[in-house]
C-alpha positions as CSV (number, residue, x, y, z in Angstrom):
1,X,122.5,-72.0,183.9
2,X,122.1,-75.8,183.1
3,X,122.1,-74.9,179.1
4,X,123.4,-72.5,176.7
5,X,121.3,-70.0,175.3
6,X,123.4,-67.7,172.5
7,X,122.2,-63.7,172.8
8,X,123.6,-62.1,169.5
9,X,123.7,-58.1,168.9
10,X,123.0,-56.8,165.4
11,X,124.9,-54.1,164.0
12,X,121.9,-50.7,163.7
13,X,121.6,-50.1,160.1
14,X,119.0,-47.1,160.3
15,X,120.8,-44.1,158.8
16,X,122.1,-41.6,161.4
17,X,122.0,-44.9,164.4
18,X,124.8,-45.2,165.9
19,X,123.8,-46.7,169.4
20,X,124.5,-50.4,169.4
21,X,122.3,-53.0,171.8
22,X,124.8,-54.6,174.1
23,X,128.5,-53.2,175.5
24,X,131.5,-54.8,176.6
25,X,130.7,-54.1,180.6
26,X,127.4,-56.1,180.0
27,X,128.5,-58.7,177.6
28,X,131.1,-60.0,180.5
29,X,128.5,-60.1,183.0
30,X,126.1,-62.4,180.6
31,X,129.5,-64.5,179.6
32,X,129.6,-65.3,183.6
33,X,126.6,-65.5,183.9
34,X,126.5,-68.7,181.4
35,X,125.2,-67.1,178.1
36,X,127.4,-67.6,174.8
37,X,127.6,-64.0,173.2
38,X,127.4,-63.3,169.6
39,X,127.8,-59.6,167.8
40,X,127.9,-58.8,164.3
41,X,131.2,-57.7,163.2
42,X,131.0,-53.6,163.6
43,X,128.2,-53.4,165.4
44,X,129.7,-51.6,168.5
45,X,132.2,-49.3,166.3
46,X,130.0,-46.3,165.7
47,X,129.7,-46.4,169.9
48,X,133.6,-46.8,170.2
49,X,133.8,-49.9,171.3
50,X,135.6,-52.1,168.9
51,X,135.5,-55.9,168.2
52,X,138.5,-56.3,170.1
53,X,136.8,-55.0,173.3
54,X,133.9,-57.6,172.8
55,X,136.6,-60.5,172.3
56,X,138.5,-59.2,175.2
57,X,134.9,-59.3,177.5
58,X,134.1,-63.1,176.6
59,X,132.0,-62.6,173.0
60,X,132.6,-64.3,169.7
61,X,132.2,-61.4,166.4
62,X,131.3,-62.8,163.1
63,X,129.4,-61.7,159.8
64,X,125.5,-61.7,160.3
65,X,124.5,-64.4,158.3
66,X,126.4,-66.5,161.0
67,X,125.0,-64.4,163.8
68,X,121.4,-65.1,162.8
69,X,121.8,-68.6,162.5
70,X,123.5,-69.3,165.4
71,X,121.3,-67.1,167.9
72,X,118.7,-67.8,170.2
73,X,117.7,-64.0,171.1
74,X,118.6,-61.4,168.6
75,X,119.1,-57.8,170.5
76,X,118.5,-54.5,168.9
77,X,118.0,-50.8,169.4
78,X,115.7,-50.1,166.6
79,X,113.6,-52.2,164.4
80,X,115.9,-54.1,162.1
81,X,115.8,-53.6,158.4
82,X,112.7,-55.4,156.5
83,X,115.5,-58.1,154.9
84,X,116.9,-58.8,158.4
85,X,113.5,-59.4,159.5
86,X,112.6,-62.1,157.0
87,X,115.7,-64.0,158.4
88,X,114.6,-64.6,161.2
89,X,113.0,-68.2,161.9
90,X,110.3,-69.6,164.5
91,X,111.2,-69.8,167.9
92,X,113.8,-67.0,167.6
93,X,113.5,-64.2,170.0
94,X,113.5,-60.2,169.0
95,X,114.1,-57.7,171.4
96,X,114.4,-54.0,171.1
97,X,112.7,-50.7,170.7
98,X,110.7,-52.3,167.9
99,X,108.1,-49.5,167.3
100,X,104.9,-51.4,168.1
101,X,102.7,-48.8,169.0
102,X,100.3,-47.1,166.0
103,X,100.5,-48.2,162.4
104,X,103.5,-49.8,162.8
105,X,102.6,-52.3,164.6
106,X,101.3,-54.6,161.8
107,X,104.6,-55.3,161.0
108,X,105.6,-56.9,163.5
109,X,102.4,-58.6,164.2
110,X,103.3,-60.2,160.6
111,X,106.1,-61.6,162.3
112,X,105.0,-62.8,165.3
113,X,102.5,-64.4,162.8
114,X,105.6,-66.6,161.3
115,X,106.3,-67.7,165.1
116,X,109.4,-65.2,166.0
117,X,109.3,-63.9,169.4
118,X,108.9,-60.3,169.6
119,X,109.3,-58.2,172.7
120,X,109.0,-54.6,172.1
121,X,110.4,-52.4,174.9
122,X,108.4,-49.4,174.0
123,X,105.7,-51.3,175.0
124,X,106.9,-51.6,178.9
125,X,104.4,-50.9,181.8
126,X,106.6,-48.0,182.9
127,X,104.6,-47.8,186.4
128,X,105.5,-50.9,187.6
129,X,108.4,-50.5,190.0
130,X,110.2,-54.0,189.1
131,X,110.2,-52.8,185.4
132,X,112.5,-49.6,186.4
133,X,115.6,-51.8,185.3
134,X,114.4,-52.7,182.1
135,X,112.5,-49.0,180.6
136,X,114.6,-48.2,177.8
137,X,112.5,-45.1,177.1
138,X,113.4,-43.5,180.1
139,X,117.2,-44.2,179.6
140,X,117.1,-42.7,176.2
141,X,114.7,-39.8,177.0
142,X,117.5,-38.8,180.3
143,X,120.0,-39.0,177.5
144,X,117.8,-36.6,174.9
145,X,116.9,-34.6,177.4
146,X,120.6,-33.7,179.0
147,X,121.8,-33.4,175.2
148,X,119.0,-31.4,174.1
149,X,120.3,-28.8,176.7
150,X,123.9,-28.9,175.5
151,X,122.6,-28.3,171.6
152,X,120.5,-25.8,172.7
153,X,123.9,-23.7,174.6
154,X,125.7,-24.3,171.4
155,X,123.5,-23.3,169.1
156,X,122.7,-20.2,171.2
157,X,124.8,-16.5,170.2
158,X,125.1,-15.9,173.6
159,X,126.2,-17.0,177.4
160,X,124.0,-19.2,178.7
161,X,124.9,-18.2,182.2
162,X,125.6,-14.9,183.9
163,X,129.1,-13.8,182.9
164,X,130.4,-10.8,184.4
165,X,134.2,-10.0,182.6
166,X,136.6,-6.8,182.1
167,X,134.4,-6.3,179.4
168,X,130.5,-5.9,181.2
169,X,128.3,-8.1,182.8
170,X,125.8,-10.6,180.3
171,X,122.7,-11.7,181.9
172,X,122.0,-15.1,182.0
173,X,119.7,-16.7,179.1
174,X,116.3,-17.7,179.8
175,X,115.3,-21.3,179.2
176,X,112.1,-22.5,178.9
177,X,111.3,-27.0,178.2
178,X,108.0,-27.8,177.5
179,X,107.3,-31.0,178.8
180,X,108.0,-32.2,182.4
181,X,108.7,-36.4,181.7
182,X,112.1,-37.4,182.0
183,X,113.7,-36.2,179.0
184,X,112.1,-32.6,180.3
185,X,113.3,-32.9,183.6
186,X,117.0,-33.9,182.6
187,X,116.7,-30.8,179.9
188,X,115.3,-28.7,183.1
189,X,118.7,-29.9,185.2
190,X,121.3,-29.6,182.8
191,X,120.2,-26.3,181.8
192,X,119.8,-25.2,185.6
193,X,123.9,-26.7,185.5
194,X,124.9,-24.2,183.1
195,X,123.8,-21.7,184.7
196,X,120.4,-20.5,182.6
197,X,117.7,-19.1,183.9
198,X,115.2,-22.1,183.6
199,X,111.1,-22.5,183.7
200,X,109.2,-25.9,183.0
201,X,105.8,-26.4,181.7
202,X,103.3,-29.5,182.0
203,X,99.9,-29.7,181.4
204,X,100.0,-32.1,184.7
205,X,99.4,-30.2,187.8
206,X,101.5,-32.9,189.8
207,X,104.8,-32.0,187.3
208,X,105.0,-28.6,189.2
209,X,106.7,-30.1,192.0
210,X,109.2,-31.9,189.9
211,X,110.0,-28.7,188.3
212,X,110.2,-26.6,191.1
213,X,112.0,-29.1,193.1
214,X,115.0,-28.9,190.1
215,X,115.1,-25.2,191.0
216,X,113.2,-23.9,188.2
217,X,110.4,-21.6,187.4
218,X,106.9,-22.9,186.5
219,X,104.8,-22.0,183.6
220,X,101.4,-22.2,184.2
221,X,98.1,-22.3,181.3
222,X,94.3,-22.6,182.3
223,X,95.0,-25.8,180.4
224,X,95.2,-28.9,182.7
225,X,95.2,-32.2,182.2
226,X,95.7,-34.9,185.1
227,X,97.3,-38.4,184.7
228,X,95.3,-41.0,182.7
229,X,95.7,-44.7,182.3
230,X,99.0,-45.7,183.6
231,X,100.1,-42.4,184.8
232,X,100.2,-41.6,181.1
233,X,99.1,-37.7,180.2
234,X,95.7,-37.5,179.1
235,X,94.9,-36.3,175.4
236,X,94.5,-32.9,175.0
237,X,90.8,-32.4,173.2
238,X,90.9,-30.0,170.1
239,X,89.6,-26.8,171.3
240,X,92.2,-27.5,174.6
241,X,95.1,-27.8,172.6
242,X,94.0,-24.3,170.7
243,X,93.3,-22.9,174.1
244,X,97.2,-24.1,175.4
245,X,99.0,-22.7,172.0
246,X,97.5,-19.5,172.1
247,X,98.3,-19.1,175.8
248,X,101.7,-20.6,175.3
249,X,102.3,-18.7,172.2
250,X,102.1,-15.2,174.5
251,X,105.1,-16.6,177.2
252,X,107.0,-18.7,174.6
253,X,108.1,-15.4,172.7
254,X,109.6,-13.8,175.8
255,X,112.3,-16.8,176.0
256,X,115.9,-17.1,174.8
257,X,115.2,-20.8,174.1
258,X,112.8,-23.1,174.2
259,X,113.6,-27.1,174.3
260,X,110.1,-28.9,173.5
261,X,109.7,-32.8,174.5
262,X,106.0,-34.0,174.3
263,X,105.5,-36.8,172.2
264,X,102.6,-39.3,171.3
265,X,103.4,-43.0,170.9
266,X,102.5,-43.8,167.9
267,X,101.0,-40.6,166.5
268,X,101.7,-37.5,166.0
269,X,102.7,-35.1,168.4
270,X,101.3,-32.4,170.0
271,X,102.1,-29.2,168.1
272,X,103.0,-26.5,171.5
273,X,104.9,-23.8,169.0
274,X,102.9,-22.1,166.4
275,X,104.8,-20.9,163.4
276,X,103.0,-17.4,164.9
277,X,104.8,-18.0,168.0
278,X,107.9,-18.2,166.2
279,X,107.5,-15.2,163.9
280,X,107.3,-13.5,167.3
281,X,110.4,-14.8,168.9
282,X,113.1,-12.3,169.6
283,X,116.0,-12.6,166.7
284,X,118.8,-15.3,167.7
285,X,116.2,-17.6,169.7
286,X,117.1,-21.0,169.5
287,X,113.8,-23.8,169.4
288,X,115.0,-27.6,170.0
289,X,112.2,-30.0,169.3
290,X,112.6,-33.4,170.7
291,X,109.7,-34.6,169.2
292,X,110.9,-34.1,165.4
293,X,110.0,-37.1,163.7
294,X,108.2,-38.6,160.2
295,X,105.1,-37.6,162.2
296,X,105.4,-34.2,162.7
297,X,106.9,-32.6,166.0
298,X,105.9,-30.0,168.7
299,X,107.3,-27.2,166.7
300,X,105.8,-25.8,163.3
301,X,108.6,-26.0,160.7
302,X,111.3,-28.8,162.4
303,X,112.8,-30.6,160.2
304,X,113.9,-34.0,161.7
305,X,117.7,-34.0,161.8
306,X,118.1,-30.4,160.6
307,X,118.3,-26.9,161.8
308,X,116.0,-24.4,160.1
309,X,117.3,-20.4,160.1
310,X,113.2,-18.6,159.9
311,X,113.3,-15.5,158.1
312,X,113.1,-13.8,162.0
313,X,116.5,-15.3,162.5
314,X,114.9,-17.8,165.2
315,X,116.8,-21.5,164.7
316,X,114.7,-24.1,164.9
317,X,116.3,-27.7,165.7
318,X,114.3,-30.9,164.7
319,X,116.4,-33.3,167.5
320,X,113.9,-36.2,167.5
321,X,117.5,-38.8,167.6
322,X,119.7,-37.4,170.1
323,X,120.2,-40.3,172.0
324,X,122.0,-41.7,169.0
325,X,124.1,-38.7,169.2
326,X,125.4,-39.6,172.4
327,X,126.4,-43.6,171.4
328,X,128.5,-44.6,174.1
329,X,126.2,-43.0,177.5
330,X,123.3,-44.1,175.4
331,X,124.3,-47.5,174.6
332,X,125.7,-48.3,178.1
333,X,122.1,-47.5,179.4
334,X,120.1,-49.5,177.1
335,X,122.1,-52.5,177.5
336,X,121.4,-52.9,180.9
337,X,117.9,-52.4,180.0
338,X,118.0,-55.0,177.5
339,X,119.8,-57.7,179.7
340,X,117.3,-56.3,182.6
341,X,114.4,-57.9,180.5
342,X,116.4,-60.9,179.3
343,X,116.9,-62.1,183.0
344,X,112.9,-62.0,183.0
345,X,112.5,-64.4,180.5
346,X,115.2,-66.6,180.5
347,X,114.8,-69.2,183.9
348,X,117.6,-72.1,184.1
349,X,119.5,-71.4,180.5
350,X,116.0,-71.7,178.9
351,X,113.6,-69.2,177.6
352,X,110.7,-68.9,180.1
353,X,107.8,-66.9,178.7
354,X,104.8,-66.4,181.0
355,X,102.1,-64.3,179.3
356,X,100.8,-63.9,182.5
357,X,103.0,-62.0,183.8
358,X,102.6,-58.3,183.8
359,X,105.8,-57.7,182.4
360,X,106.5,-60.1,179.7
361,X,102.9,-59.7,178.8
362,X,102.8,-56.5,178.1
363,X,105.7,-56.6,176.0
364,X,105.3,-59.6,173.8
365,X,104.0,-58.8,170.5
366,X,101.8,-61.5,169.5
367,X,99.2,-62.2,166.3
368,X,96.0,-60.7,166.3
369,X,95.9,-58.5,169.9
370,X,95.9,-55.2,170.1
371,X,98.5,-53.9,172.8
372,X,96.9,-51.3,175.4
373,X,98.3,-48.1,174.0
374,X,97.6,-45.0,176.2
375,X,96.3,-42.1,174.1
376,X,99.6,-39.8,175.6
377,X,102.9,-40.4,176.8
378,X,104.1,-37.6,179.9
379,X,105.1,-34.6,178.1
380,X,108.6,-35.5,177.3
381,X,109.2,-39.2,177.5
């Protein structure tokens, strides 16, 4: 690099977050690789990796006041706080999982609109193959999807696998994960690890194969829906999605547990578990919804955040922010998808943004465009 370009890392102040955007592996490899590294004191604590660790790795810590005026991109995971956002000047660069998709995206077309730089990440062309490196939604979903498993089997009264002891033989639990993306797929694996007795469901006739290939049973509903724009899942119409939860609703109850992942960008999600459904779940089911958000979620009842006892003693898990449950696996991940998108933009020590290309393109936020949202992401990413 023939100039210095400072990258800084903000410390996550959105309750419950406790990823953090860049990790001591990475930061060494952007110190060598000519970059000056900045991180607001803290910001890797909740993640355990101290300010020491990023002083040992080549970085400089220091309050955020001097972070924000000394960098040239400011990392994040999530959208910063309204008052960090109004710091930042022209010409500065934002990068994270800013939430650009939907409603929210005014906001951050108001500041692109003052002349900061924003890249959302959630708004990646996940097809491409050269953007593998830098999807950050598939990173997180693997990680929500592995831990919603491991919730799941603790949450659960019983073995999850067959356990045969002095004291009788218990059959293994069933599992069934609604939603065949990644986070599915990694829920559909881990559970398979522990020994359940698994079955996927996607309303894509091509997921079968990725299920079946994992080991696990299939599901099947006269409700199918092939892949739209962008390999994204086409949108359910009304009487489809009626047609899907009562045919669901009949297999659903015969399951031990039942890990839900199908999520709209955006909007709200799909609803797959009626509160019928779940009056008619056997006692000591466990529910984990990994769509659980402000929006809504896939099950009737979820609470983001919380677990929810119904009065048929099924527990229902709102677990819309797992990956923030898992800070250090998570963060590691993200960071290389951060840095994998910085090395796009930045040619020669210098910021190099090319709206022409299909990457940066897509995810630059800029005034008065509409980004190209597709109406569906795969069922469980």
């Amino acid at each position: 690099m023939t100039t210095t370009l400072t990258v800084a890392a903000l410390l996550e102040r959105a309750a419950g977050e406790q990823r953090v955007a860049l990790v001591p592996e990475v930061v060494t490899r952007l110190v060598a690789d000519g970059y000056e590294v900045l991180l607001e004191s803290g910001a890797g604590a909740r993640a355990f990796h101290p300010d020491e660790a990023y002083v040992a790795a080549g970085a400089k810590v220091d309050s955020l006041d001097a972070v924000l005026a000394a960098a040239d991109v400011v990392l994040a995971v999530r959208r910063p706080e309204p008052a960090v956002l109004a710091r930042l000047r022209p010409g500065q660069v934002l990068i994270g999982l800013l939430d650009a998709r939907g409603d929210a995206r005014a906001g951050l077309d108001a500041l692109a609109g003052r002349g900061v730089v924003v890249l959302s990440l959630d708004l990646l062309p996940r097809t491409l193959s050269r953007a593998q490196t830098m999807d950050a939604l598939s990173s997180q979903a693997s990680v929500a999807g592995y831990r919603a498993a491991l919730v799941a089997a603790e949450a659960f009264g019983r073995y999850l696998p067959m356990m045969i002891t002095a004291a009788g033989t218990a059959r293994p639990a069933t599992v069934l994960v609604l939603g065949a993306g990644v986070a599915g797929l990694q829920a559909i694996g881990t559970a398979r690890r522990l020994g359940a007795q698994v079955s996927g469901y996607d309303v894509r006739p091509a997921a079968r194969e990725e299920v079946t290939s994992l080991g696990a049973g299939f599901l099947r509903t006269s409700v199918t829906a092939g892949a739209g724009e962008g390999g994204y899942a086409r949108a359910l119409t009304p009487e489809e999605q009626a047609v899907q939860q009562a045919e669901l609703g009949q297999q659903i109850r015969t399951f031990d547990v039942v890990i839900t992942t199908a999520q709209v960008p955006g909007g709200r999600p799909p609803v797959l578990v009626t509160a019928e459904t779940l009056a008619a779940m056997k006692p000591g089911s466990v529910v984990v919804d990994l769509a659980s958000g402000p929006l809504g979620g896939n099950v009737d009842g979820s609470v983001p955040g919380q677990r929810v006892l119904t009065d048929g003693g099924v527990t229902v898990i709102g677990a819309g922010g797992l990956p923030s449950q898992m800070p250090t696996g998570a963060s590691a991940a993200y960071a290389r998808n951060v840095t994998a998108l910085l090395a796009a933009v930045v040619r020669d020590g210098a910021l190099a943004l090319d709206p022409q290309d299909e990457v940066v393109g897509a995810v630059w936020v800029r005034p008065a465009e509409t980004a190209a949202v597709p109406p569906t992401l795969p069922e469980g990413e």
